[in-house]
C-alpha positions, 0 to 999 in steps of 0.5 A: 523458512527461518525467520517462521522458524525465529518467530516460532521458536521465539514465541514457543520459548518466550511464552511457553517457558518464560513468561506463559508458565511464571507471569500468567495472562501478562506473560501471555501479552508479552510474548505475542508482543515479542513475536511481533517484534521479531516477524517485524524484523524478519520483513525488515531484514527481507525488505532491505536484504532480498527484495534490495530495498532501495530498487525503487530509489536508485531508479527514480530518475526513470520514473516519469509516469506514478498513480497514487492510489486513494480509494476510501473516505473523503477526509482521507484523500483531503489528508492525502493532498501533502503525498502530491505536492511531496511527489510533484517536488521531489520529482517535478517532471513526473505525470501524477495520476489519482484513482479514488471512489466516489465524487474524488472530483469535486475535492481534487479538482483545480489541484496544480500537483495532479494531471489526471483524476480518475474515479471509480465506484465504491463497490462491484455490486451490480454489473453497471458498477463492475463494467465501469471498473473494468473500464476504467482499468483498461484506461490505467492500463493504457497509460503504462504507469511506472510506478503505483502507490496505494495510499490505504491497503485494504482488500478490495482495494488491493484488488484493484491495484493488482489489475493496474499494470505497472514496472512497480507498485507500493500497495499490501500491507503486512496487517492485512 
């Protein structure tokens, strides 16, 4: 409602007036900068204000059970190993569980700060690789996490952290 309408307006003024008209093809630059600023402090403001920003924090006690969700790329999930340890000391009581693609096994294994690795293949491209995800979601399902986290937002991964039951879950990002 009215931060489209802040956003908008803001970019209509900014571009089309100000700088669109006066300064060309950097006016142009600017003003798209300038609209993201403001969409950026529209989310920030639903964030802390509507959705209660600190739901997750003032519960961490309750938490007892958390998947990070790391699908892609072995040098990001070795880059990744610092949110365990992070997770593991802030609360040391807590179950960590992994999802990652792929031989995520072989980098995770033996680390003290994960009590479960689970693996999925990287693509649902024929029917054996699609019947191993939805088994391998029925697991997680099971395991009635309380919190997930999805360490890289991209889509087909954001598809899977929608099919993981969870109270809540960390995991779209608003570029995508």
């Amino acid at each position: 409602g009215k931060g489209a309408a802040c956003i908008c307006g803001s970019f209509m003024d900014g571009f089309l007036w100000k700088r669109g008209f006066k300064e060309g093809f950097e006016g142009l630059a600017f003003a798209l900068l300038d609209g993201v600023a403001h969409m950026g402090a529209c989310l920030r403001y639903y964030e802390k204000f509507v959705r209660g920003g600190r739901v997750i924090a003032d519960k961490l006690p309750t938490i007892r059970k958390i998947l990070v969700v790391k699908a892609r790329g072995i040098g990001d999930v070795v880059i990744a190993t610092p949110v365990f340890r992070n997770i593991k000391k802030l609360l040391p009581g807590v179950s960590l569980s992994v999802l990652g693609v792929g031989p995520i096994g072989v980098i995770l294994e033996g680390n003290p700060y994960i009590d479960q690795l689970y693996a999925i293949p990287e693509k649902e491209g024929n029917s054996e690789d699609r019947e191993k995800i939805e088994f391998a979601l029925e697991t997680l399902n099971a395991q009635n996490f309380d919190l997930v986290v999805q360490l890289h937002s991209r889509n087909w991964s954001n598809k899977i952290v929608r099919k993981i039951k969870a109270r809540w879950k960390i995991y779209s990002s608003y570029f995508y």
